[in-house]
C-alpha positions as CSV (number, residue, x, y, z in Angstrom):
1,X,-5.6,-28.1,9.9
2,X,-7.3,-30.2,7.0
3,X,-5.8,-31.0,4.0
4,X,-9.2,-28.4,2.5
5,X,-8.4,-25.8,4.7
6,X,-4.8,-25.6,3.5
7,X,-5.9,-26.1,-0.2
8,X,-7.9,-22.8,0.0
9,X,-5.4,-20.4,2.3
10,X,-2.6,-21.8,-0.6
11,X,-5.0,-20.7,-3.2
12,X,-5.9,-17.2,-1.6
13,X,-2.2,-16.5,-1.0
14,X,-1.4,-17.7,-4.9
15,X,-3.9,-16.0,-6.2
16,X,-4.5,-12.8,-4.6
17,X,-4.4,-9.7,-6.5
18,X,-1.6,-7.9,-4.7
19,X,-0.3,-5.0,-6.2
20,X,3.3,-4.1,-5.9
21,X,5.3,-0.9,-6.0
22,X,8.8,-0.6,-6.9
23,X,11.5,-0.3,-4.2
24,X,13.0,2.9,-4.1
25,X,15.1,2.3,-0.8
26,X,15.4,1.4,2.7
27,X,17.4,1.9,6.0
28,X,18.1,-0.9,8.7
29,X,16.6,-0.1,11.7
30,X,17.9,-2.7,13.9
31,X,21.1,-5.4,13.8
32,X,19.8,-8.8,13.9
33,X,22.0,-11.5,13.7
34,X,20.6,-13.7,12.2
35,X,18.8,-13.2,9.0
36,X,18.3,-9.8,7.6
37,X,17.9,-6.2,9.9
38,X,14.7,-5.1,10.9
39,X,14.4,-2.0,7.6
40,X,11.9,0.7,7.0
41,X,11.6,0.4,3.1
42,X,10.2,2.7,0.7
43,X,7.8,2.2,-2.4
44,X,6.8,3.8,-5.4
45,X,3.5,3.3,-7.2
46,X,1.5,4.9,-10.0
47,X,-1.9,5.2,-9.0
48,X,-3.5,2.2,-12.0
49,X,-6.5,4.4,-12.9
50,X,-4.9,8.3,-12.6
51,X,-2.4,8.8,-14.7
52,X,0.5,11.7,-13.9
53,X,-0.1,10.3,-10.1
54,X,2.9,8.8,-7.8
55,X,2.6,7.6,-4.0
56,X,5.5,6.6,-2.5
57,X,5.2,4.8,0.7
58,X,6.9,3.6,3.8
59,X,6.3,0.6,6.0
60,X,8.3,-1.4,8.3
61,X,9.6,-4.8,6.8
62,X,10.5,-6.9,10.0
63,X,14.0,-8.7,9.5
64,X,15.2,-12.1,11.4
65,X,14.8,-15.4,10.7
66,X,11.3,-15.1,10.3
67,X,11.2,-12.3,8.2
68,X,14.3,-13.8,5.7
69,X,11.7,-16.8,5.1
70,X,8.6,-14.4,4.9
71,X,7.1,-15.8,8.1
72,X,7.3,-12.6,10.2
73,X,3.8,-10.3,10.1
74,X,5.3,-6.7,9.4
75,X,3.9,-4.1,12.1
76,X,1.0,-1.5,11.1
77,X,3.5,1.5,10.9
78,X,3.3,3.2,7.2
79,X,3.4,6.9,6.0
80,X,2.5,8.2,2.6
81,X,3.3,10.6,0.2
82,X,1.2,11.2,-3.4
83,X,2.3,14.0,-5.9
84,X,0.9,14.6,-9.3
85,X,3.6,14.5,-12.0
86,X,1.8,15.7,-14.9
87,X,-1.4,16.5,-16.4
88,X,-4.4,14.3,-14.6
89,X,-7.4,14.1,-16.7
90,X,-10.5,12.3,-14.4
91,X,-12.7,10.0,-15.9
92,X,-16.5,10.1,-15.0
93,X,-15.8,6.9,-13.1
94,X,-13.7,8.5,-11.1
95,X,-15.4,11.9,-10.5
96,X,-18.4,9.6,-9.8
97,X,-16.4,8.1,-7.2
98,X,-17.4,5.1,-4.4
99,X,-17.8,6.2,-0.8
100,X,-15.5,3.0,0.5
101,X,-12.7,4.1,-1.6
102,X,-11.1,2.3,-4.5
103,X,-8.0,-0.1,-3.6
104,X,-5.2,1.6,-5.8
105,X,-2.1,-0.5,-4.0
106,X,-2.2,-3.5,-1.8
107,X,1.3,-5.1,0.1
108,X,1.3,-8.8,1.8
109,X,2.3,-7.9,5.5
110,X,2.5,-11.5,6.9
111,X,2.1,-14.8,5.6
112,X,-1.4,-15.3,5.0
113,X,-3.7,-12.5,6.9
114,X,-2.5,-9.1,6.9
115,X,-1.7,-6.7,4.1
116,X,-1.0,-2.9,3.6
117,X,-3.7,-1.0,1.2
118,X,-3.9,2.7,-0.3
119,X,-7.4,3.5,-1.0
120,X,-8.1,6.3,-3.0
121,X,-11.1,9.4,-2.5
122,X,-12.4,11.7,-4.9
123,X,-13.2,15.2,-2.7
124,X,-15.0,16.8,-5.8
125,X,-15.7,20.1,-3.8
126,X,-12.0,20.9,-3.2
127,X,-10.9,19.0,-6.6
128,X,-8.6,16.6,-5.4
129,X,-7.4,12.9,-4.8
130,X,-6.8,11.8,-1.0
131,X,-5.1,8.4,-0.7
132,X,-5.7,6.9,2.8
133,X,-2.8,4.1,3.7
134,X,-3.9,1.3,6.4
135,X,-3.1,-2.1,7.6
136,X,-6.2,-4.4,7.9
137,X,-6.0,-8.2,9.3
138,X,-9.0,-10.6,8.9
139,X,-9.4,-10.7,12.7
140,X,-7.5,-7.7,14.1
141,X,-6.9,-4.7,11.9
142,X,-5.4,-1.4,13.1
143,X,-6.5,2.1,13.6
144,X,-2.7,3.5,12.9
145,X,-3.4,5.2,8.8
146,X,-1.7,7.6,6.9
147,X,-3.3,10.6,4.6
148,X,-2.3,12.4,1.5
149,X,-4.2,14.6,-0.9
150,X,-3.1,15.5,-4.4
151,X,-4.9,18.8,-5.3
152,X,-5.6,18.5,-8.9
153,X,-4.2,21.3,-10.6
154,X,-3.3,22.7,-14.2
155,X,-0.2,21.2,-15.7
156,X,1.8,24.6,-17.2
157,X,4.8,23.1,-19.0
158,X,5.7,26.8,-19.9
C-alpha cells in the first residue's frame, strides 16, 4: 500500500463522524484465552435531533487478541430498542423528513470499513419514529437489520 493510500484511510478513520452511545452493559459470550471474551454489549443513545427519545442497542463486540487491539471486524448481529421518555415536539425538518433516512447513531465495527448505523423514518400517517439498525461495509454489507418504532404520543405527567 502507498504511503497516499495510508495517509487518506488514517485520515477517514481520524476523522470520521462516529457517534457513540454510552455503555449500559454487557455479557461474555465466549472464554477466550487470550485477550478479552467474545461480549454482546449494550448502548444507549439519545436520538441528536428528537428530544425525550432513547434507543438502546445490542451488537456483538468480538474479543481475542484481535479484538483487545481493535483489529477484529465485529459480526453484523444487532437488535434495537427506542422508547420516548418525554414530551417529543417534531420540527418541520423532521416531519418533512428524507426518504434515505437520517443517520441518528453510527458505531466503528472493524478497523477501517465496517460500522453499525441507526437511521431514523418519519411514518407521518401513523405519527411515529421508526429507527432501522444495520451493518454496512464498503464492499460487502449485510442484509441482517433491526426495527423499532416510537409511536409519538401525548406526554400526561398527571
Amino acid at each position: 500500500m502507498n504511503f497516499k493510500v495510508l495517509t487518506i484511510l488514517s485520515s477517514l478513520l481520524v476523522f470520521s463522524p462516529f457517534t457513540f452511545g454510552e455503555q449500559v452493559g454487557s455479557v461474555d459470550t465466549a472464554f477466550k484465552l487470550l485477550g478479552p471474551d467474545h461480549k454482546i454489549v449494550i448502548d444507549a443513545f439519545d436520538d441528536p435531533d428528537i428530544k425525550n427519545v432513547t434507543c438502546y442497542i445490542s451488537r456483538a463486540k468480538t474479543g481475542g487478541i484481535k479484538g483487545g487491539l481493535g483489529l477484529a471486524e465485529d459480526t453484523a448481529d444487532a437488535a434495537i430498542s427506542c422508547q420516548q421518555v418525554g414530551h417529543i415536539e417534531l420540527t418541520d425538518k423532521i416531519k418533512r423528513g428524507k426518504s434515505d433516512g437520517d443517520v441518528v447513531f453510527r458505531q466503528r465495527t472493524s478497523l477501517i470499513f465496517k460500522k453499525l448505523q441507526v437511521v431514523r423514518f418519519y411514518d407521518a400517517k401513523r405519527n411515529a419514529l421508526i429507527y432501522l439498525s444495520y451493518s454496512d461495509k464498503i464492499i460487502d454489507g449485510s442484509p441482517k437489520n433491526a426495527l423499532s418504532a416510537v409511536p409519538i404520543m401525548p406526554w400526561n405527567n398527571g
